[in-house]
N, C-alpha and C positions, 0 to 999 in steps of 0.2 A: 450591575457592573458591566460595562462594556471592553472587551479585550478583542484586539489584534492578533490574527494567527499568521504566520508565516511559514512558507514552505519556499525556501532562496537554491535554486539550483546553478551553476555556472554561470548562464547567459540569461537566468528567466528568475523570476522571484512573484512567486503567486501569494496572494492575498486575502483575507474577511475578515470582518470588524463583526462581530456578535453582539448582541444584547441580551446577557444571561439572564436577565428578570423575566425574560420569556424565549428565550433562545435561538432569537431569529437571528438570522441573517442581514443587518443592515445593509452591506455593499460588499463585494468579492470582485476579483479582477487578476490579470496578470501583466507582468513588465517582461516583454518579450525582447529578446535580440539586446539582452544587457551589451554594451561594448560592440558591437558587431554594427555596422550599416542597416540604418533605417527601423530604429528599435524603436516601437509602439508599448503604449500603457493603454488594456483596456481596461474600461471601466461601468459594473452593470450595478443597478438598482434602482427597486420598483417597478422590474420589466423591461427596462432601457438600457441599452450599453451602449457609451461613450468612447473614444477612441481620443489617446491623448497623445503628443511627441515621447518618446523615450528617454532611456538612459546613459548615460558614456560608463557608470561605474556603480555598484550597489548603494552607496551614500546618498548618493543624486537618485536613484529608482524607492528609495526607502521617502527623501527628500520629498520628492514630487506624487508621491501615494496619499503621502499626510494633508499636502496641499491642496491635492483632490477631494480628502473627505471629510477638509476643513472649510471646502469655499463656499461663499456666501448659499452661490446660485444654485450647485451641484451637490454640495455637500452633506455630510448624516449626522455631524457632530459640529456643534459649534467652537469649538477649540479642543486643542489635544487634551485638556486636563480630563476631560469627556472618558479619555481613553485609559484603562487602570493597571494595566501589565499586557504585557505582549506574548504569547506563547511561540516558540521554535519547531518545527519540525527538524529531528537531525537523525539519518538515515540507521548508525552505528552507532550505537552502545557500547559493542565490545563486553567486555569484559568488567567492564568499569562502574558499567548503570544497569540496575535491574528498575529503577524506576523514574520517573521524570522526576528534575531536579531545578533549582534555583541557580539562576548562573550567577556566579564569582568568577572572582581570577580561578583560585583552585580549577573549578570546574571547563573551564576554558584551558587549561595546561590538560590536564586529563585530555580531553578531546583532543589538543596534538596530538597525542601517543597513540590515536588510533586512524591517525589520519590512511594508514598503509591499510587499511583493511575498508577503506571506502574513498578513495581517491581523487573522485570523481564528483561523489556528493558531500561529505564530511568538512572539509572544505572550503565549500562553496554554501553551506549550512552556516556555519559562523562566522564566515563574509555576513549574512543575513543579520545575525546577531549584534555584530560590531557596526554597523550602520545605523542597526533601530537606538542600540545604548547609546550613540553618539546623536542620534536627533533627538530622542526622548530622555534626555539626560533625568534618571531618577525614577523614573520606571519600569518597574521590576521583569525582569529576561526572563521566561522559563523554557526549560529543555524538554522535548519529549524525543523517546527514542522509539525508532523501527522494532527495535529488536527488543526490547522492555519484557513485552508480553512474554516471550519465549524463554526469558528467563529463570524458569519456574520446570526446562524442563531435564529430566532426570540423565547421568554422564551416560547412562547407555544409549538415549536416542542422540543427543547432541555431540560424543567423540564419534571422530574419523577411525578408523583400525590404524595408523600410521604407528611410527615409533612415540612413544608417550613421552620422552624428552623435548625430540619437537611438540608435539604439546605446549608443554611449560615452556619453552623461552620463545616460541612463536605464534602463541596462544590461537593455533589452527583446530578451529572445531565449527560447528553449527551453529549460526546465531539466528538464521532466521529472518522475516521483513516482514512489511505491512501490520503491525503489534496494534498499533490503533484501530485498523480496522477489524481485526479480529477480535479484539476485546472490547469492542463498542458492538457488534457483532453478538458478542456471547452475554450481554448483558440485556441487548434485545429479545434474544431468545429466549432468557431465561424469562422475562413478563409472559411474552407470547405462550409460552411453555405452562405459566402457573407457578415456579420453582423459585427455588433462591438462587443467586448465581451460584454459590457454595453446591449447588445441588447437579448441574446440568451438565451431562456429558455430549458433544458435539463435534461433524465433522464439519469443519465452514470452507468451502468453497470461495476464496477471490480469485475472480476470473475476470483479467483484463488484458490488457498490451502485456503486463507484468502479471505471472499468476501466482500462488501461493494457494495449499490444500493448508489445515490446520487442525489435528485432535486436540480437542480438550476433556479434562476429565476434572469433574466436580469444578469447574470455570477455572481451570487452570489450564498453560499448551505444554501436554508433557511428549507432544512432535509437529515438526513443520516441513514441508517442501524445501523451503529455500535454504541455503547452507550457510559456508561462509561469506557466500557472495549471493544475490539472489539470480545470479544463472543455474542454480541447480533447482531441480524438480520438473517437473510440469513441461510438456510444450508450452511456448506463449509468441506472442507475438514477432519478437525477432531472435528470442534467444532460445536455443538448442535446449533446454533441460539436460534432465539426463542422459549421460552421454561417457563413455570408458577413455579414460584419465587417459590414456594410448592415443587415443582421436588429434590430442594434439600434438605429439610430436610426431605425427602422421601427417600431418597438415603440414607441419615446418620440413620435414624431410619431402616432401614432393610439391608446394607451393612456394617453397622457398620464403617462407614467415618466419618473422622472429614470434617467440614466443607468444608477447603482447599484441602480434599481428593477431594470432590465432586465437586469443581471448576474447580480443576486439571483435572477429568475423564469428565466433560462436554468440556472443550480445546480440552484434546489430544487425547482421546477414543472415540469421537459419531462421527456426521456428517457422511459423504461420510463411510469411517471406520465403524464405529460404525454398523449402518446399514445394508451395507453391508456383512462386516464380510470378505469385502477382502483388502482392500486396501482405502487409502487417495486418491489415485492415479485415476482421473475418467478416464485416458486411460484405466488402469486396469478393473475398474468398468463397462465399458462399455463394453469390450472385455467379461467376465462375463456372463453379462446380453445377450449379444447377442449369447451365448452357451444354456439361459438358465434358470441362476440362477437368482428366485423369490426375493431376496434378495437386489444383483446388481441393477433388473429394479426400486426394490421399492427408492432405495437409489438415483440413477437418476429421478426422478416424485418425491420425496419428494424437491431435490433440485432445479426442474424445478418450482416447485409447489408455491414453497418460493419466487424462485425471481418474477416469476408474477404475484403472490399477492402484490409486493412493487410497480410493475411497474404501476400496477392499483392504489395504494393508492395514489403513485404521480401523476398521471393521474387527479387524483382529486384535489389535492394538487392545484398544477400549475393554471394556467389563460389559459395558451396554453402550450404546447408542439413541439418547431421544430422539435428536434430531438431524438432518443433513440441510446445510443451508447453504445457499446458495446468493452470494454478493457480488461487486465490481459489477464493472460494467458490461461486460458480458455476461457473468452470473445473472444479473437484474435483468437481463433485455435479450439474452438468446436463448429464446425457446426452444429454437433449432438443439442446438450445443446441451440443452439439461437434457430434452430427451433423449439424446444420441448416447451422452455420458450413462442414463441410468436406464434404460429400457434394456428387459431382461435380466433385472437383478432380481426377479421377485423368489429365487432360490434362496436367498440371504434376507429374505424379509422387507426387502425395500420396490415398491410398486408405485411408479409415478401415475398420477392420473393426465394423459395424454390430453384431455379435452381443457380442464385447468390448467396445465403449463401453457398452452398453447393462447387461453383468452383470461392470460391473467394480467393484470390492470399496472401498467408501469408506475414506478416510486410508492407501490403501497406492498403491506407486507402480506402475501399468498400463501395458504397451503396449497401444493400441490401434488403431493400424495392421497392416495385414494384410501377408503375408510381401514380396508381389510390390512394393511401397512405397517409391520411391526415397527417401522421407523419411520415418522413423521419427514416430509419433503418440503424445506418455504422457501422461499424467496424474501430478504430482508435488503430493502438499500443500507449502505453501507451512509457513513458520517464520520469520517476521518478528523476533522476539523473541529466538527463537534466535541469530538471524545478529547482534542489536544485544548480546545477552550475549559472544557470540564475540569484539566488536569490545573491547567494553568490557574482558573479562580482556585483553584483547594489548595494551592501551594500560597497564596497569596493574600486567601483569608486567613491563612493558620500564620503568616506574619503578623498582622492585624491583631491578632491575638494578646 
């Protein structure tokens, strides 16, 4: 079975066509600058990426994907029939999906109703959807959601302390992001580990532009970093983490912001950025700090500083701990940033071995905990796409049925 993943943001709608009989990756790409001047489709496979004209509207960028990796010359499929359901990325479940689902009308009305609670992506997610249904007329949509995974976890980690009527008619609590790759994540772990997923408790680490800590207990997330929205938790790349609910009408009383200003410059202006004063970017930030700049180092140790505070709160959390794992793309490739995160924790049982993080082999999966280590340290790539094509065939061979 070959299935289409899609992840459609405002102006961009990323792409891969999988082959689940062996689960490759036949071609991936993205449609940049949707609607905007001088939008580019690129396009890589086999080692090669191609660069094609863009798109004025999602229709035409879904349109012109299919074209691509249908044509003669370039192509990976000789006709769409080739191609057997399409999986969705959509950022917010809400309330509504504890698990990926088969899109209908029903399920499409659902998703309006949480449009307020992802504004930005939710959206611009079924823009994705209503493009692919209209070119691929008759093959099968499926939803997977950010927030799926966390579903699972119990009202005392997931409510706010607010009034609990708001609650109920404003359904404000914890939902949590990145579900795919945490549960694609804990499933890895559990082979690496020997266990069953039913069996593995874990703290997973996604560390990227966007970050997210995750406990799981017996493969289940019974707590996460990211909230209602995923600016809570974690420093990350531009957005502020945690931060006292005061901060913004602090911001609006002496910069003169509205609200939505202030939400906006805690997103896209703090974090790594902000801090620093150079860059989102912590290769950037790190190249910086190692010239020099006070700024840079504070910006690295405020970030280090956050995730090990979480690691230790689940530390507590949990009954046990097997393993601490570390994914995204930071997680995977800054050795800088694990040892900084975990050195000195060996009071709590967790002892990184410094010479293995440091020449451990990029996209393969590391121990780097050293022997004496009550709690195992690896490095797993993440597979987001992966874990959404997985969802997608299981929902679509049990139609088949």
């Amino acid at each position: 079975m070959k299935i289409l993943v899609i992840n459609a943001g405002s102006s961009s709608l990323k792409y891969q066509l999988l082959d689940m009989k062996t689960e490759k990756v036949l071609a991936k790409g993205n449609c940049e600058r949707i609607g905007l001047p001088k939008p580019i489709i690129s396009y890589k496979h086999n080692g090669q990426e191609q660069i094609f004209d863009g798109a004025k509207d999602h229709d035409e960028a879904i349109s012109k994907v299919l074209k691509i990796l249908t044509d003669k010359e370039n192509g990976v499929v000789k006709s769409l029939s080739e191609i057997e359901a399409v999986g969705h990325r959509v950022v917010q479940g809400g309330w509504l999906f504890k698990e990926s689902e088969l899109v209908t009308d029903e399920v499409l009305k659902k998703l309006k109703l949480l449009d307020n609670l992802a504004p930005l992506h939710n959206p611009a997610n079924v823009k994705g959807i209503k493009a692919c249904a209209k070119a691929m007329k008759g093959v099968p949509q499926v939803v997977i959601f950010d927030t799926a995974f966390h579903s699972t976890m119990p009202e005392k980690a997931y409510m706010y302390a607010i009034d609990y009527k708001d609650y109920e008619k404003y359904h404000i609590r914890k939902y949590g992001a990145h579900g795919s790759s945490h549960r694609f994540i804990t499933q890895e772990a559990a082979k690496v580990l020997g266990k069953k997923v039913k069996d593995v408790n874990l703290i997973i680490c996604h560390l990227g532009n966007g970050s997210s800590l995750t406990a799981v207990e017996n493969g289940k997330s019974v707590d996460t970093t990211m909230g209602l929205t995923p600016l809570q938790g974690v420093v990350m790349g531009t957005r502020s983490g945690d931060i006292d609910p005061t901060v913004v009408q602090y911001l609006c009383n002496n910069k003169k912001m509205t609200v939505d200003d202030a939400i906006n410059y805690l997103n896209k202006q703090c974090g790594l950025l902000g801090v620093s004063g150079v860059s989102s970017d912590q290769r950037e930030v790190i190249a910086k700090a190692n010239e020099g700049n006070h700024r840079a180092q504070l910006a690295l140790d405020m970030l280090a500083y956050s995730v090990r505070k979480h690691i230790g709160s689940y530390m507590a959390v949990l009954p046990r701990v097997d393993a601490i794992v570390f994914t995204g793309g930071i997680g995977e490739n800054g050795d800088e940033t694990r040892e900084k995160i975990l050195s000195g924790m060996d009071n709590i049982g967790v002892v990184i071995d410094k010479k293995k993080n440091k020449n451990f082999k990029r996209g393969e999966i590391e121990l780097i905990s050293k022997p004496e280590s009550k709690v195992k340290i690896y490095i797993i790539p993440t597979n987001e796409e992966l874990m959404m094509a997985r969802d997608t065939q299981n929902i679509v061979k049990n139609l088949k049925k």
